[in-house]
C-alpha positions in Angstrom: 7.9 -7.1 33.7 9.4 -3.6 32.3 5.9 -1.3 31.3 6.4 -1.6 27.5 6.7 -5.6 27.7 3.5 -5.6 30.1 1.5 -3.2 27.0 2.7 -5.5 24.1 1.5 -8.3 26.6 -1.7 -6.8 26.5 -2.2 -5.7 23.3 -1.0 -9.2 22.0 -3.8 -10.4 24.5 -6.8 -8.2 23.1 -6.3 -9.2 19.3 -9.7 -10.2 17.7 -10.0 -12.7 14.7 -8.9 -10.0 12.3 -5.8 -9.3 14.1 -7.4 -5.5 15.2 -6.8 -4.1 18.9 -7.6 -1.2 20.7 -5.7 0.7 24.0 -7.3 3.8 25.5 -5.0 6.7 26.5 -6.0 6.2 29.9 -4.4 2.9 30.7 -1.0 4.0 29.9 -1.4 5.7 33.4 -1.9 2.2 34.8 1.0 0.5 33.0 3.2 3.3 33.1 2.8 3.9 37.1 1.8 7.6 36.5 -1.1 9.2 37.8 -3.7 10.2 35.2 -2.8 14.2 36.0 0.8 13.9 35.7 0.1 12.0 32.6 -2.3 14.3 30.4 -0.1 17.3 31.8 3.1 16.0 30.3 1.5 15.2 26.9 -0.6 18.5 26.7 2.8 20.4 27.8 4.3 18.5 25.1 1.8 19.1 22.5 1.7 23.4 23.5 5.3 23.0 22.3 4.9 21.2 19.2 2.1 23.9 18.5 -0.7 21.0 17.8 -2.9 20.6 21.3 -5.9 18.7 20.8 -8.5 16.4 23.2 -6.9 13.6 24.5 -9.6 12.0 26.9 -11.3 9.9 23.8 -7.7 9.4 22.3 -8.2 5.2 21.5 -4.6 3.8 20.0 -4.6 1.1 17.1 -2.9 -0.4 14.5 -3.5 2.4 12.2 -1.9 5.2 15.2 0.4 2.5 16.9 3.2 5.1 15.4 1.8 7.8 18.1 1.4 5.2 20.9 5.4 4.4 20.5 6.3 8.3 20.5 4.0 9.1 23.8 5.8 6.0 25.5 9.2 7.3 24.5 8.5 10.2 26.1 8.2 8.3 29.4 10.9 5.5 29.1 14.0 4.7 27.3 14.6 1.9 25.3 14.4 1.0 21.6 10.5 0.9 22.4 10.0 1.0 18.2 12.3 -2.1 17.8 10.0 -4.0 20.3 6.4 -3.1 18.8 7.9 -3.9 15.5 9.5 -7.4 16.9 6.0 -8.2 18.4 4.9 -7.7 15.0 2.5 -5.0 16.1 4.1 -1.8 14.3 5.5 -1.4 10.6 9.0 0.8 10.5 8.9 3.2 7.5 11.6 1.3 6.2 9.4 -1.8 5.9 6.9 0.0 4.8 8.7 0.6 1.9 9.6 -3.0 1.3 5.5 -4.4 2.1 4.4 -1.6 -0.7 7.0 -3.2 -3.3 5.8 -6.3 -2.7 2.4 -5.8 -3.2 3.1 -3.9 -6.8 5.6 -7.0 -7.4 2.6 -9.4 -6.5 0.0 -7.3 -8.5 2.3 -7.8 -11.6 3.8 -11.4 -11.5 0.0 -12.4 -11.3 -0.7 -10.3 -14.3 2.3 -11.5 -16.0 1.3 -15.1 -15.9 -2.3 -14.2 -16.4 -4.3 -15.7 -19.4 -6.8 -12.6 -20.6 -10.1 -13.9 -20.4 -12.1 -12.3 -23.1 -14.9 -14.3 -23.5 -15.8 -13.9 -19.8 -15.2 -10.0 -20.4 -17.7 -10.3 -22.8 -20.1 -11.5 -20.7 -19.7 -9.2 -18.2 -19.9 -6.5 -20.5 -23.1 -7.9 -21.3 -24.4 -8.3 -18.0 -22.8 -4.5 -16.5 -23.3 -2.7 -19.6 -20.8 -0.2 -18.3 -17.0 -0.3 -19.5 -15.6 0.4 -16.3 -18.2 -1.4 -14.3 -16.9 -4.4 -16.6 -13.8 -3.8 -15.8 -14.0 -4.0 -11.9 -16.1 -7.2 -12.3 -12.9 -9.1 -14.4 -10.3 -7.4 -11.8 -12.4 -8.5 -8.7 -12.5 -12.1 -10.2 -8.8 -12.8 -11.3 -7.3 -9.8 -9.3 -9.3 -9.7 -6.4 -7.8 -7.4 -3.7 -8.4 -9.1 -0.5 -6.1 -12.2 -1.6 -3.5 -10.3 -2.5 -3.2 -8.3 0.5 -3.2 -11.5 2.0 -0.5 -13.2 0.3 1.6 -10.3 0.3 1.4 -9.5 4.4 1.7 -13.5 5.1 4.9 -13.6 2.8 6.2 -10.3 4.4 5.7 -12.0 7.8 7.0 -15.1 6.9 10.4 -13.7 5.2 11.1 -11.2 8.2 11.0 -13.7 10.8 7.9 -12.0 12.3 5.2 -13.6 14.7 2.0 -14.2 13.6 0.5 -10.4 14.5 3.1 -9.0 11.9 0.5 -10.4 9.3 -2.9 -8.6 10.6 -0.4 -5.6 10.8 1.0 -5.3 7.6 -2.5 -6.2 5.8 -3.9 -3.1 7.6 -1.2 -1.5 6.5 -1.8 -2.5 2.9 -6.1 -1.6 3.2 -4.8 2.1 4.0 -3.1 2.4 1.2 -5.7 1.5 -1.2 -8.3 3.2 0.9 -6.3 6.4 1.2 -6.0 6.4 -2.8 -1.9 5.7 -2.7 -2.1 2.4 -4.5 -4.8 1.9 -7.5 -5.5 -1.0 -8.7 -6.4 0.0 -11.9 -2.8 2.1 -11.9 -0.9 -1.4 -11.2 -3.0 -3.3 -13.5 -2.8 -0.6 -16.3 -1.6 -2.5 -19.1 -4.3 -5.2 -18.6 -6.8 -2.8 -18.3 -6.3 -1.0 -21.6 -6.1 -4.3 -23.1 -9.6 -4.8 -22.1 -10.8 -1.2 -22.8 -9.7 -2.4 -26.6 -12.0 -5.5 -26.5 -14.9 -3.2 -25.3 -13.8 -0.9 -28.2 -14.1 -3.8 -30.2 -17.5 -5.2 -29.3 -19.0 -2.1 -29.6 -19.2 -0.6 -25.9 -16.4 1.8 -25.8 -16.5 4.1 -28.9 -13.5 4.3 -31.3 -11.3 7.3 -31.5 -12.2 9.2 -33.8 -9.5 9.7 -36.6 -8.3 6.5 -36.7 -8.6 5.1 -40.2 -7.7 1.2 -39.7 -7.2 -1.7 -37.3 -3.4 -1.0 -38.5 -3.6 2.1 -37.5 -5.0 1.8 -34.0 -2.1 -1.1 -33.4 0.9 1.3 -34.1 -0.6 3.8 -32.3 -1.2 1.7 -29.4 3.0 0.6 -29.4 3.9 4.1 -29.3 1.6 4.6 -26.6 3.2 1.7 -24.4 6.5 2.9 -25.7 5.9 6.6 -25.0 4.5 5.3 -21.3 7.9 3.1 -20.8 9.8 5.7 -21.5 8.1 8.5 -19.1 8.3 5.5 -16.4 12.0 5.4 -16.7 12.1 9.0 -16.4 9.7 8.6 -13.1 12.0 6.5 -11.5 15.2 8.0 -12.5 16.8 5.5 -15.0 18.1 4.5 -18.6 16.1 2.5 -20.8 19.2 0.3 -20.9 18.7 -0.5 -16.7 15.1 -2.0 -16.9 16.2 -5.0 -14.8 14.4 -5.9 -11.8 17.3 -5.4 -9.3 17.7 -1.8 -10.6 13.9 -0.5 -10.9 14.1 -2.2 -7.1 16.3 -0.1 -5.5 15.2 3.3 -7.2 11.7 2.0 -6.2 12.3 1.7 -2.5 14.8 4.9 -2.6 11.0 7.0 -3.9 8.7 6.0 -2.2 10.3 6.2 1.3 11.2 10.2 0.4 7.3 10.9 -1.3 5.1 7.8 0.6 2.5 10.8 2.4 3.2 9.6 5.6 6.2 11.3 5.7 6.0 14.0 2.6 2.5 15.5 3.0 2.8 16.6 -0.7 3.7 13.5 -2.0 0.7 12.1 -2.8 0.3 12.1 -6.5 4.1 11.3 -6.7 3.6 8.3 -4.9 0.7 7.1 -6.9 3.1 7.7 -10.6 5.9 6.0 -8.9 3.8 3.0 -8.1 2.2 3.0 -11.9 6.0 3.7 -13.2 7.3 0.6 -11.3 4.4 -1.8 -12.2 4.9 -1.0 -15.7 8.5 -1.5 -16.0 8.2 -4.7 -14.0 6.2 -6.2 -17.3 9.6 -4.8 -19.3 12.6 -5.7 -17.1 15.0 -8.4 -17.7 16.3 -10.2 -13.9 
């Protein structure tokens, strides 16, 4: 069995319930045929070069650094060794990266679409959290909650690219990061909703009024030219007329953004990303098919 087929056979054999697996630096020696000294020599040689040395002895590889287990193993054999970790289903390729983050925006927004606001059960839990944006987190973990939608998103990913099983653990560990690292907000996708429900708590008493506004007239036409101002800047985000809001169109500018400002390749792109994202989401509630 070539080495990289006898380390996806491994790491394939080491997944726990959750889909998670660990390979220590070390053992690439073993499957590689190389003896530990030859090995850390070549990659500390390496990393001199690349002007970025660090300790390699505790180095552990997982899902979330598979990306630097394929590039030490191409350093050692030939072979589209990316291809086969992403056939395995055990590494996401930029490119799909791309595609599982549009998804989970798309999913985020067809549920919100379809979604009945519950007020009375805002109420309540204004009552019982006595905080706006606590109130707020309670009504979006019950009808928006994020675990499920990682879920369905990485199962549908998996199922519509023809990936094994591990493809799903991979791309929801995928999704976690990007919510942990801050790149996706819920409250960003679900902005619309949530203002919606900032006005209730404006209503009820919890959230105080603007000042300056003189009626409930008022406060509605300023609220349209709010949504309209926000449309507008969203089209300017993404690079489009307000005559293209179609879903095919917002799409492809979508996908063309986030793979040239997603951090992981443009360390500067973070707050980029995260308008893209909101500008998308928005324009999804606005587009025609």
């Amino acid at each position: 069995m070539e080495p990289v087929q006898t380390i996806l056979s491994r790491i394939s054999d080491s997944l726990d319930d959750d889909g998670r697996w660990a390979l220590p630096l070390a053992s690439l020696s073993k499957f590689l045929s190389i003896p530990e000294p030859e090995l850390y020599g070549r990659l500390y040689r390496n990393m001199h070069r690349a002007g970025a040395v660090r300790e390699l002895s505790d180095v552990v590889f997982t899902a979330e650094n598979s990306g630097e287990l394929i590039g030490i193993l191409e350093l050692f054999m030939d072979g589209d060794i990316e291809g086969e970790f992403t056939r395995a289903g055990l590494f996401l390729p930029h490119a799909h990266r791309a595609d599982l983050q549009e998804r989970l925006v798309r999913r985020y927004m067809t549920d919100y679409i379809i979604h009945s606001v519950q007020m009375d059960a805002f109420d309540s839990m204004l009552r019982v959290a006595r905080r706006v944006d606590r109130a707020i987190d309670l009504y979006l973990d019950e009808y928006f909650p994020l675990d499920d939608a990682i879920r369905r998103c990485s199962a549908e990913f998996a199922h519509d690219g023809g990936f094994p099983p591990a493809m799903e653990s991979t791309a929801a560990h995928f999704l976690e990061l990007l919510f942990a690292r801050h790149i996706l907000e819920r409250r960003q996708l679900l902005a619309p909703l949530v203002g919606l429900l900032r006005g209730r708590a404006r209503d009820t008493g919890y959230e105080r009024r603007a000042e300056g506004r003189e009626s409930r007239r008022d406060e509605s036409t300023a609220v349209h030219e709010g949504v309209e101002h926000e449309v507008k800047r969203a089209c300017e985000v993404l690079g489009i007329g307000h005559e293209d809001i179609s879903r095919v169109k917002i799409r492809e500018r979508y996908k063309a953004l986030i793979r040239k400002y997603h951090p992981d390749v443009n360390p500067q792109g973070l707050e980029m990303s995260k308008l893209i994202n909101t500008s998308y989401a928005l324009l999804l509630t606005r587009c025609s098919e």
